[in-house]
N, C-alpha and C positions, 0 to 999 in steps of 0.2 A: 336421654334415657336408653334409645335402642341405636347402635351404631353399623352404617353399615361397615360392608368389606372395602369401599376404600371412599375414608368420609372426604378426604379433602380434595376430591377431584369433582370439578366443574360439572353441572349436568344442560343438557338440550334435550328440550322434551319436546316430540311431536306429536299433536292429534291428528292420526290418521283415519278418525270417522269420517264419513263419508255419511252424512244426515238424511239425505234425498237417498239412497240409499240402505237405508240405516243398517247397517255395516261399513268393515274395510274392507276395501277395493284397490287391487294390487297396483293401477295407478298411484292414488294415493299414497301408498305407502314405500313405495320404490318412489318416488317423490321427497319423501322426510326422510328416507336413507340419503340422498344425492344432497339433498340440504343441511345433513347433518353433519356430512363428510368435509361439503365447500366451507362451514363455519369454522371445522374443525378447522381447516389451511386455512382460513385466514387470522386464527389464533396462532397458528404455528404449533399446535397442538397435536399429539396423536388421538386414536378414537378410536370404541367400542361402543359397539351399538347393541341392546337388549332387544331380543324380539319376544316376548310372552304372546305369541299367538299364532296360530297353524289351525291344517284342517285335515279331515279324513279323509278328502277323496284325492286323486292324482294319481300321476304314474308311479309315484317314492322312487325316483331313482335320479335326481336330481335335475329334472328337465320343467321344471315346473318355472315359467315367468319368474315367480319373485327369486325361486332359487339361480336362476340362470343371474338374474340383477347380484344376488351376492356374490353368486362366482365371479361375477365384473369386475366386480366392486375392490373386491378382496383378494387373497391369494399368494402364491410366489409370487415374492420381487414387489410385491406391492405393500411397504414397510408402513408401520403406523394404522393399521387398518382392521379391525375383527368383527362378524358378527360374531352372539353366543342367540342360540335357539332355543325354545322349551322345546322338548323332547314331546309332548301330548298327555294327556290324561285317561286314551284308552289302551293301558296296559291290564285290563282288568275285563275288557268286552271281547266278545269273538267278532270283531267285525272285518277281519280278513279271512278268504279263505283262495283254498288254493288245489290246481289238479294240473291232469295233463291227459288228453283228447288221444294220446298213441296207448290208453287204455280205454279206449272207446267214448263212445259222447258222454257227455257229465252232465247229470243233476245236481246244481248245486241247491240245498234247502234255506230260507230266511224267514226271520219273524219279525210282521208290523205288528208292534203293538196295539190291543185297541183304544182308540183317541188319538190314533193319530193322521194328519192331516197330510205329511208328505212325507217321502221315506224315497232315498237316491243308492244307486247301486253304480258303481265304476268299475269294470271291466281290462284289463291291459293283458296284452299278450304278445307276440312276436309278427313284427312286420312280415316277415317270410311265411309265416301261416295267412289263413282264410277260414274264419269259422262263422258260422250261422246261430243264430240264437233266440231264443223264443221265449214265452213267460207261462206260469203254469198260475191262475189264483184262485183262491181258496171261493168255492164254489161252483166258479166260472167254469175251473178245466182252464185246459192249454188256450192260450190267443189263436196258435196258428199263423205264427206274424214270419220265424224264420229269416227274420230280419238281417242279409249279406252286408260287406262292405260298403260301404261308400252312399249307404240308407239312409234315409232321416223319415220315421215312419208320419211323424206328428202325432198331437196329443189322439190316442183311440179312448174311447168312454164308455163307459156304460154308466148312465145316467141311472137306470134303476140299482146298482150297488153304490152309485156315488161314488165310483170312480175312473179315473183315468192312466192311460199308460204312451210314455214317451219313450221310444229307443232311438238313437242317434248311433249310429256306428261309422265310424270313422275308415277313411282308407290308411295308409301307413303314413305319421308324422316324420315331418324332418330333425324336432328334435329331440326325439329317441329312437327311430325306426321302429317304431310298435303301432298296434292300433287299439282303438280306445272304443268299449260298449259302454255308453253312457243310458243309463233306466232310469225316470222317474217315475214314481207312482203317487198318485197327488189326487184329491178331491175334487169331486170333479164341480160340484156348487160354490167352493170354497169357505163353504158357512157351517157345513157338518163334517166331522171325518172320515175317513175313509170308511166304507159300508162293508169292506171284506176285509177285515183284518187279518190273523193270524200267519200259518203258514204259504209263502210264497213261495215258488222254486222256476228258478233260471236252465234252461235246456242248453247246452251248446254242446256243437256238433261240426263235422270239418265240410266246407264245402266241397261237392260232389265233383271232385278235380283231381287230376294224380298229382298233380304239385299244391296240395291242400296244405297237408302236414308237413311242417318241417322240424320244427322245434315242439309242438302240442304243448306247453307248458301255456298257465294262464293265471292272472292273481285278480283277487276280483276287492273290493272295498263298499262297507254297508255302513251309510250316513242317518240316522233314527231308524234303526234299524241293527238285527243281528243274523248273523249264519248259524244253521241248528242241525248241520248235518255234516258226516263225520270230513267236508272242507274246510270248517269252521277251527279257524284257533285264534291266538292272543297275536300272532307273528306279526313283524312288517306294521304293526300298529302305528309308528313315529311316521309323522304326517307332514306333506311339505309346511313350511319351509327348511324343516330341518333334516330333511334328506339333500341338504344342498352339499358339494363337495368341500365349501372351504369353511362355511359355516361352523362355529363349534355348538353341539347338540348336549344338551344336558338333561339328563335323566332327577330323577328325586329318590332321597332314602330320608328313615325316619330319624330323627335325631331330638324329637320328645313324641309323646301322644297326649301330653294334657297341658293348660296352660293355663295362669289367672284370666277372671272375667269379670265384667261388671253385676254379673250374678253368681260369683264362687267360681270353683275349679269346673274349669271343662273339659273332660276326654273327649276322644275319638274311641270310641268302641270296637272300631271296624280296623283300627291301625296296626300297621306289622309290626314288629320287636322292633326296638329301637336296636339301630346299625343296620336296618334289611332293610330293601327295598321297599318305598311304598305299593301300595295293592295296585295303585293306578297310572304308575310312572311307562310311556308306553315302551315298547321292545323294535329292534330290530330284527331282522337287517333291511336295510336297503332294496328293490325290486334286480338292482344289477351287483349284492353279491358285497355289500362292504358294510362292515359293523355299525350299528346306530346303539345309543346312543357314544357318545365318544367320552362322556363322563360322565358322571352324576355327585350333583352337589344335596346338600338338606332342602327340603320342601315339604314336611312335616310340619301344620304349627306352628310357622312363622311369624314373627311382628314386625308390621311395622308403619309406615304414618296410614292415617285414615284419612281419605278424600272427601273433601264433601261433597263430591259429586256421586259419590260408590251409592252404587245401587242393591238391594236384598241382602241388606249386612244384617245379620240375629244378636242379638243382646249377649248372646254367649262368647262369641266372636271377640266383642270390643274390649279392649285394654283397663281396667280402670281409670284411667289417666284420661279417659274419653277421645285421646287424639292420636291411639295407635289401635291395629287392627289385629288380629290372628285370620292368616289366610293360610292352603296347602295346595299343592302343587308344580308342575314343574314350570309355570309362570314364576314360582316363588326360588326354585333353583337356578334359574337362569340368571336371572340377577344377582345373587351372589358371585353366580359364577363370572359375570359380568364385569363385576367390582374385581375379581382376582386378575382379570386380563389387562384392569387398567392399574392396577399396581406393577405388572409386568414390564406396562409400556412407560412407568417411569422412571424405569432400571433402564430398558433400552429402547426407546421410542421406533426405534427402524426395525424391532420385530416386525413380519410378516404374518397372517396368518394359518401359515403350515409351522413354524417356529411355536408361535403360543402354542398351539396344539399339542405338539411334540414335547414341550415344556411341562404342561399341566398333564399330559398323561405317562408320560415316564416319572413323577413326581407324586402321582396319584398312591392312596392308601389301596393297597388289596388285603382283604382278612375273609376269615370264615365267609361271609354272607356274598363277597366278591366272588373270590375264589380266584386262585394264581393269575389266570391268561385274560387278557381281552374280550369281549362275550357281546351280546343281543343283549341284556339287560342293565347290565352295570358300566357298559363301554369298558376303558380300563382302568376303570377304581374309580375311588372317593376324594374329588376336591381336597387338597394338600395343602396351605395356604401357609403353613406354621414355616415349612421343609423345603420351600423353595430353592435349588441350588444355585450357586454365584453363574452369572453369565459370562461367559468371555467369546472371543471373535481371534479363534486365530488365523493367520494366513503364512504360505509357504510361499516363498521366490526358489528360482536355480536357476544356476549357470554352468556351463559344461567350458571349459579350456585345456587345451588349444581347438578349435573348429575349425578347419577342420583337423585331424589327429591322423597322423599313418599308425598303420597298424602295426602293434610290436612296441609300441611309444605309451606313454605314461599321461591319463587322462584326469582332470581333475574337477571334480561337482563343487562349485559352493552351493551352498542351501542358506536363506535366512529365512528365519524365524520371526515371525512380529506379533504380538499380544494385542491387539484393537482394542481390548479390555472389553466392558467397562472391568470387569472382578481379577483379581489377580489369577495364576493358572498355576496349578501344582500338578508336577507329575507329567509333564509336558515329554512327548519321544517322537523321535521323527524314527520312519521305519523308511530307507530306503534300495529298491531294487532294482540293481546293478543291469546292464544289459545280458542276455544271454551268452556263453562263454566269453566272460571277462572275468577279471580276479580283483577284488579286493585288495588293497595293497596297503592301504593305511588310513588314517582318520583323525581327524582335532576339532573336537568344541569349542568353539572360543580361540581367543588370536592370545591365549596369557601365555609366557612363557614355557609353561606346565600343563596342554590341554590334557583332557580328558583325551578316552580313546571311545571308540564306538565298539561293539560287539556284531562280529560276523557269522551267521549262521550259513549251513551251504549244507541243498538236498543233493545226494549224489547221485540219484533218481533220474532226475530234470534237468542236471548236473546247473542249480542257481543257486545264485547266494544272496543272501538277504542282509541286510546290514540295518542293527538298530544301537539310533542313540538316544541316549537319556539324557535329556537336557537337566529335566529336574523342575524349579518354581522357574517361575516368570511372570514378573511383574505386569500390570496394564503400562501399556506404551514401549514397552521393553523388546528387544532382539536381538536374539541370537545366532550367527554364524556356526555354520559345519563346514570344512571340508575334507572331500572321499573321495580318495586317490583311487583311479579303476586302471587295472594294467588292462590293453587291449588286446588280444590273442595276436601275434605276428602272421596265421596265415586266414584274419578275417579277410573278406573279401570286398571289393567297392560297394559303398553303400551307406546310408542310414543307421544309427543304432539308438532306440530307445529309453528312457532312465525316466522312473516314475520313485515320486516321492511323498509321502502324508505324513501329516502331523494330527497329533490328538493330547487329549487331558484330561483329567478327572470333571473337569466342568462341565456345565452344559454347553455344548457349541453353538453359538447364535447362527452361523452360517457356514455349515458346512461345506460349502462348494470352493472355498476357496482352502480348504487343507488337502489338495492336491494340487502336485505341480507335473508337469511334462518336460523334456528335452531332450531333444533329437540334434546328434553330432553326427557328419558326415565323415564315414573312413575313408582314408586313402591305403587300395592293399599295396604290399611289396609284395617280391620273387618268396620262394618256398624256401622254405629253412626246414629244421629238425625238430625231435620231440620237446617237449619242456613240460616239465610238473607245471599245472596250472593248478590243481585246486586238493582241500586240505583232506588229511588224510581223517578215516574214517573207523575205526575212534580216534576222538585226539589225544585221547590219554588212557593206560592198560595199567593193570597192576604188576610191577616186576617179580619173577619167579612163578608166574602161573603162564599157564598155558593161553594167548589172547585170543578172544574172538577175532574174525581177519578184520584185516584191516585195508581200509578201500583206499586206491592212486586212480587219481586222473591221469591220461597220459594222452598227449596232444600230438597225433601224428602229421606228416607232411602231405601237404597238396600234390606238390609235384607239378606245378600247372606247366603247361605246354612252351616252348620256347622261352623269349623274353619279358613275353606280359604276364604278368601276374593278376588280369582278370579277364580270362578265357571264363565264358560265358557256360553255367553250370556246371564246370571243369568236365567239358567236353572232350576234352584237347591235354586230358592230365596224362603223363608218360608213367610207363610201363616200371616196377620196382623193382629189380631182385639183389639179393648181400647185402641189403642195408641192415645196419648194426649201431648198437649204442650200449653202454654201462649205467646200473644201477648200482649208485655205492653207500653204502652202509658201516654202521661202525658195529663190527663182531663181536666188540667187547662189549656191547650191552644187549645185541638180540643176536637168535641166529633165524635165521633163513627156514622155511620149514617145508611152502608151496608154495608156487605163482601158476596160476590158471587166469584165464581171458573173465574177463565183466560183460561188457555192451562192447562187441566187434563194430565194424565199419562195412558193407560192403565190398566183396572183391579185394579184402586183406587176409593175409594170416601171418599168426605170432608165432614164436617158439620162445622159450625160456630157460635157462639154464643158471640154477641156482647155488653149484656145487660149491665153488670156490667163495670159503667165508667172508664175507666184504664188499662178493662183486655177485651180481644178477647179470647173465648176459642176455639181452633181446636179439632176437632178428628177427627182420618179417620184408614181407612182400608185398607188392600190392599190384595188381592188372592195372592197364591201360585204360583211359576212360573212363575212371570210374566219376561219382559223384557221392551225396550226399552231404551226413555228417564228418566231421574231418575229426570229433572226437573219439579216444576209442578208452576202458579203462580196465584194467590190474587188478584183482584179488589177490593178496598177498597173507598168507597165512606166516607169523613168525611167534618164538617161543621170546618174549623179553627176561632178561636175566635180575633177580633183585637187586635193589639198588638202596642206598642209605638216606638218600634224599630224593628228592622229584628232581628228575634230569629230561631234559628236551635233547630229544636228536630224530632223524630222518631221515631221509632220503638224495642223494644227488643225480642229476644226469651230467654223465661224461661218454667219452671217447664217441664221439657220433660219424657214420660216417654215412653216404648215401651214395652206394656205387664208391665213384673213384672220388668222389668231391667231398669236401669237409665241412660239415653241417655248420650255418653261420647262428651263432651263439644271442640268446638276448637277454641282456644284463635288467635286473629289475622282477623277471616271472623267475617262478619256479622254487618260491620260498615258502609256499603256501603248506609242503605237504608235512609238515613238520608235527610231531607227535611228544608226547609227556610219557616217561618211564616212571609212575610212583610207588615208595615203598609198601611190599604186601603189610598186613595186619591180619596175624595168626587169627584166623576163626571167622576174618569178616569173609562171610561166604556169597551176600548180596552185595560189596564191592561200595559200600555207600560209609567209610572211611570213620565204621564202628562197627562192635561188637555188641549184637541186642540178640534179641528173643527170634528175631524174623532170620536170623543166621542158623541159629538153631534148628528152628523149622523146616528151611530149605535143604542144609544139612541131613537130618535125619531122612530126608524125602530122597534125597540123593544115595544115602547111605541104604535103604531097604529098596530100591528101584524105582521109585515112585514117580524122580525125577530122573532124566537122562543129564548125566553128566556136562554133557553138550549142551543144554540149554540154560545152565546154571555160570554164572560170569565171574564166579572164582572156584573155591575149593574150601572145604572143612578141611581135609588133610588127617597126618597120622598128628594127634595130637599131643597121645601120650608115649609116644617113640618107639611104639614096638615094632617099627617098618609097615605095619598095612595101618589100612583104614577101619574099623570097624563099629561097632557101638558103644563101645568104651570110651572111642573117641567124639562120641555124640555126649556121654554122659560128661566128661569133663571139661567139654565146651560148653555147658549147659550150664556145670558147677561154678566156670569164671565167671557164665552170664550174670548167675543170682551172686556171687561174691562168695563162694563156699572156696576156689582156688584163684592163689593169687596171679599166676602165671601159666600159660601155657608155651611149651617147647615142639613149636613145630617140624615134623618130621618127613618122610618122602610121601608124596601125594600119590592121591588114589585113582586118578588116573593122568593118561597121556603122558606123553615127553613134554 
C-alpha cells in the first residue's frame, strides 16, 4: 500500500537500547554502526545508515563521540559509506541562547517548568577564555557558588525547596579546544518536583585575570527547560549527532497536514502551509560556523508500517488498514532521505559521502519557502528524488614531448580524456593552460584525418593564453586524445615549465580530483637571438574603412646574456645594447600606420619608432648592462584599416634585425600568432556586432548630440544620406532602414577621425 524511497534495497536493523539503562548509549550505538558497515562488506554491498535520534545538549560543533565515530566511519575517499541524521525537533523552542562577556558579565534567564523533576543546562565557550559562573533561583537568590575551571561543585541541596544543583566546569577539551559548564538542577528527594520552579538565571563573568577574555563569546543549551531572556532564540537548535561533519542532516517540511484514520480525517491544527517548513524542524548553524540542516526532506504526516512494539500511538494516528501508522518529524525525513542515498549508491556504489552530499544538494528544489541560497533552516533545498542528474567519473592524463625541449623548439601536450562512466557525458571541454610566455601554436581532437582545432584565448595583461577544446559527447568507457602544440620562447631560461589542464561536463562529477592534470618539462636555454611576434594581436579582427580601436603586439626582446652561456644567473652578466634595429612589415594596401607608442617596457630599455615609410615601422632600442627581469616588452599600434569586400587576414612581420654588428638568429615556427582579420564595414552597424538594429541607432544618436564620445563607440553612423557631415538626418534615416521605411543606405565621409 505505502512504498518506500527505495523499496528493493535490503535492510539491517539494529536495536540500539540499552535496557539496564533504558536509553541509547553511545556505545551501543557506535556499536550497530561498525556492525552494520562489517555486514554490509561482507555482502559486498554499499550502505546507508538512518539515524532518527539526537539530543540537545553538546558542543554542536561536530566533536561529540558518536559524531566523531561517523566522521571515521565516513567521509572523503571512504566510497560506499553514508550516514543521513534527523535534523531535531526543537526548531520551535528557545533552548539555545547565546552572548559575549567583552560586553560585560551576562545574565542569562531560563524557565523550569512547574512538575518538573530535572532540567540540564550546557554551557560551551572558547578554550582561550576563563569564566566564572553562578546560579540565581527563584526564591533562593544567588547560590554564591562562582564556580572556575576545572570545578566539579557536587550535588548542593536545599532540602527545604526540594532541590539540588550540580555545576561541573571543565578545563579546556582536546576535542574541540572549548570548555564545557555543565548545570543540573534535579529534585532533590526524587519522589516530588522540583519545589522552585519557574524563572532561573545563570551569572557568567570572566575570571579576575588579564588573560581572562579572549574571545568572550559563549552558547549555552536548555534540556526540559527554556531561555526567556532576550539570549534566548530558536538558533543552533540541530543537536548532535547531526552536527557531525560528514553526516548528512535532514530537516522536515510539510507536504500534507491531514490524513485518513481509523476515526475519519485527522489534521494537525498547528501545521505550516504545505511546502514550508515544519514548525519543529530544528535550525542551524553549527557552534563552529557551517550550515545545518544540509537538506530537508517531508516529515509531515507520514505513513508507514506500525510496530507492535510502538509505544503511545492515538487512534487518530493509525492507518485504517491497522498496520500502517501517521507519524511527523525529522525522524520521519531522514529516512526518506535515507532511501534516496541508497538509490545513489546503486548508480555508483564507490560514492563517498561528501559526493552524496554534493549530489543531493546541488539537485535539491529551492522555491518561495527555500529561497535562492543555502540557509540555517532549509540547508539547500527540498529533497529532488524525481531530477536526479546522470553521474559520470571523468579523468585527464598528459604528456609533455620532447623533455626535455631547448628553448625556441616546438613543444607538444597530449592530453587523454577517459569517461569512467557510469552515465554517458555531454558537453565535455578540456580548458588547457599553456606555460607563461609560450605560444599556442596549434591543436587536434582526435587522430581522424580532419581533427577538430581547439580555441585560443590570450590576456594581454598577463600576457597568457588559455586554450579551450570542445570535445563535445562522450560516451561511458570512451577516450579522447588532444594534442597542443606550445612554441617555447627561444630566450626562456634553464629551468622547469609548468602546464596544467581540466576537464569538465554537464554531468554531475562523481570525483572531481582527478579532472586535473599537471606537467612539468624541463628547458634547455640557448645563446640570445632577436625580437619575434609571440603573441596574437589585439583585436583580432576590425572593421575595414573605420577608424580601429588599437591594436595590441607582443614583441619579445633579447637577453643579451653575458659571453657564451646562455644561463648567466638572473642575467647578471647581460651586455650593454646600443643600434640595435629590426623592421615591422605591413601590407599598406590594406591599413596604414597611424601610431606606435610603448605598452609594458622592460627595465633599463628604451624604444623609438618610426612609422613614416608605408609598409615599414622602424624600431630601435637600447638596453643597459645588467639588467634583469622580464624579457617581454609590448607595442600599441594605432592603424586606419582600409574597406575591404570580403574578410581578409593579414599582419604583421619582423625583418631586417640586427644587434650591433651581428645578425639576429631567426626561429622558424613563432611569430605567426599576431595575425589579425580586415571585415567588410556594414553602413549603420554602429555597435560593430555584423547588423543593423535599433541598438545602432541608439548609440548613434548618443554620438551624434555628444552624449557618447566618439572614442568610445567601435565604429561610426557616418554621413548617411551624403551631404558630407554627419548630422540628424542622418540619424533619421538610419532609423528609417532600421523599421524598413528605406530600402538602402549610401554611406558617406565619416564624422570623425581619419
Amino acid at each position: 500500500m505505502y512504498t518506500g524511497s527505495a523499496p528493493g534495497a535490503p535492510l539491517i536493523i539494529v536495536n540500539g537500547w540499552n535496557s539496564t539503562a533504558g536509553g541509547y548509549l553511545n556505545p551501543g550505538i557506535i556499536a550497530g554502526m561498525d556492525f552494520i558497515f562489517t555486514a554490509a562488506d561482507t555482502l559486498g554491498l554499499p550502505a546507508v545508515i538512518n539515524m532518527s535520534l539526537g539530543k540537545v545538549l553538546g558542543a554542536h560543533d561536530g566533536s561529540d563521540v558518536m559524531e566523531q565515530a561517523i566522521d571515521f566511519l565516513t567521509g572523503p575517499g571512504i566510497p560506499g559509506r553514508a550516514f543521513v541524521v534527523a535534523a531535531g525537533n526543537s526548531g520551535h523552542k528557545e533552548i539555545h541562547a547565546e552572548g559575549d562577556l567583552n560586553d560585560g558579565p551576562q545574565k542569562v534567564d531560563l524557565f523550569i517548568p512547574p512538575g518538573s523533576f530535572i532540567a540540564v543546562i550546557d554551557v560551551w565557550y572558547d578554550g582561550s577564555d576563563s569564566f566564572l559562573v553562578d546560579i540565581v533561583a527563584p526564591v533562593l537568590g544567588p547560590l554564591g557558588l562562582n564556580v572556575p575551571p576545572g570545578f566539579d561543585t557536587g550535588p548542593i541541596c536545599e532540602p527545604l525547596a526540594n532541590v539540588c544543583a550540580h555545576v561541573i566546569h571543565s578545563d579546556t577539551q582536546a576535542a574541540n579546544s572549548s570548555k564545557e559548564i555543565s548545570i543540573v538542577v534535579f529534585s532533590a528527594d526524587g519522589q516530588n518536583p522540583i519545589g522552585v520552579p519557574g524563572e532561573w538565571s545563570l551569572v557568567l563573568s570572566d575570571l579576575p585575570s588579564a588573560t581572562a577574555i579572549n574571545n568572550g563569546r559563549f552558547d549555552a543549551w536548555c534540556a526540559l527547560c527554556t531561555f526567556t531572556s532576550q539570549h534566548g532564540n530558536t538558533d543552533m537548535t540541530a543537536g548532535a549527532p547531526s552536527t557531525s561533519h560528514y553526516g548528512l542532516t535532514v530537516g522536515a517540511s510539510v507536504t500534507r497536514a491531514c490524513g485518513v484514520s481509523v476515526v475519519g480525517l485527522a489534521c494537525d491544527p498547528f501545521a505550516a502551509p504545505v511546502g514550508g517548513l515544519t514548525v519543529f524542524s530544528s535550525h542551524g548553524p553549527t557552534r563552529d560556523g557551517r550550515i545545518k540542516p544540509d537538506i530537508v526532506a517531508p516529515g509531515s504526516l507520514l505513513v508507514s508500517a506500525l510496530s507492535k512494539d510502538a509505544l503511545g500511538i492515538f487512534d487518530f494516528q493509525i492507518h485504517p488498514s491497522g498496520t500502517h501508522v501517521g507519524f511527523q518529524g525529522t525522524s520521519m525525513a531522514s529516512p526518506i532521505t535515507a532511501g534516496a542515498v541508497a538509490l545513489l549508491l546503486s548508480l555508483d556504489p564507490t560514492l563517498d559521502a561528501v559526493q552524496i552530499k554534493d549530489i543531493l544538494q546541488s539537485n535539491a528544489v529551492k522555491d518561495v519557502f527555500t529561497g535562492p541560497d543555502c540557509n540555517n533552516l532549509w540547508g539547500c533545498g527540498k529533497l529532488n528524488l524525481f531530477d536526479v542528474p546522470p553521474l559520470v567519473d571523468l579523468s585527464i592524463e598528459k604528456l609533455a614531448a620532447p623533455d626535455p625541449v631547448v628553448a625556441g623548439e616546438l613543444l607538444v601536450y597530449q592530453i587523454v580524456v577517459t569517461n569512467n562512466g557510469p552515465s554517458d557525458a555531454t558537453g565535455v571541454q578540456v580548458i588547457d593552460m599553456p606555460p607563461a610566455d609560450t605560444i599556442p601554436v596549434g591543436s587536434a581532437i582526435g587522430t581522424s584525418d580532419e581533427p577538430s582545432e581547439c580555441d585560443v584565448g590570450y590576456d594581454p595583461f598577463l600576457l597568457q593564453a588559455t586554450v579551450f577544446c570542445e570535445i563535445g559527447d562522450l560516451p561511458a568507457g570512451a577516450s579522447q586524445v588532444i594534442f597542443i602544440g606550445i612554441g617555447v620562447l627561444p630566450t626562456m631560461p634553464n629551468g622547469p615549465i609548468w602546464n596544467q589542464a581540466s576537464v569538465s561536463s554537464i554531468q554531475h562529477e562523481i570525483d572531481p580530483l582527478d579532472n586535473q592534470a599537471f606537467v612539468a618539462t624541463e628547458v634547455v636555454a640557448q645563446g640570445y637571438i632577436g625580437p619575434v611576434l609571440i603573441h596574437p594581436a589585439v583585436p583580432d579582427q576590425v572593421v575595414g574603412g573605420n577608424r580601429a580601436p588599437s591594436a595590441m603586439l607582443a614583441l619579445d626582446l633579447p637577453l643579451l646574456l653575458g659571453g657564451d652561456d646562455a644561463n648567466v644567473a638572473e642575467h647578471e652578466e647581460t651586455q650593454s645594447l646600443a643600434g640595435a634595429q629590426f623592421d615591422l612589415l605591413y601590407d599598406p594596401s590594406l591599413f596604414e600606420v597611424l601610431d606606435v607608442y610603448p605598452g609594458f617596457g622592460i627595465d633599463d630599455c628604451a624604444w623609438s619608432a618610426n612609422p613614416s615609410v608605408p609598409g615599414v615601422i622602424s624600431m630601435a632600442f637600447a638596453c643597459a648592462a645588467g639588467r634583469g627581469g622580464n624579457p617581454l616588452d609590448t607595442l600599441l599600434i594605432d592603424f586606419h584599416a582600409y574597406d575591404v569586400s570580403e574578410p581578409t587576414t593579414t599582419g604583421f612581420l619582423v625583418e631586417n634585425v640586427f644587434l650591433g654588428d651581428d645578425q639576429a638568429q631567426q626561429i622558424e615556427g613563432l611569430g605567426g600568432g599576431q595575425e589579425f582579420q580586415i571585415i567588410p564595414q556594414i553602413c549603420g552597424d554602429v555597435t560593430l556586432d555584423g547588423d543593423v538594429d535599433i541598438l545602432d541607432g541608439i548609440l548613434g544618436s548618443q554620438i551624434i548630440v555628444g552624449q557618447v564620445e566618439a572614442s568610445f563607440a567601435q565604429g561610426i553612423l557616418g554621413d548617411l544620406d551624403g551631404d558630407g557631415q554627419a548630422t540628424v538626418l542622418d540619424l533619421i534615416q538610419a532609423l528609417q532602414f532600421i523599421v524598413g521605411n528605406v530600402d538602402e543606405l549610401h554611406c558617406g565621409s565619416y564624422f570623425y577621425g581619419p
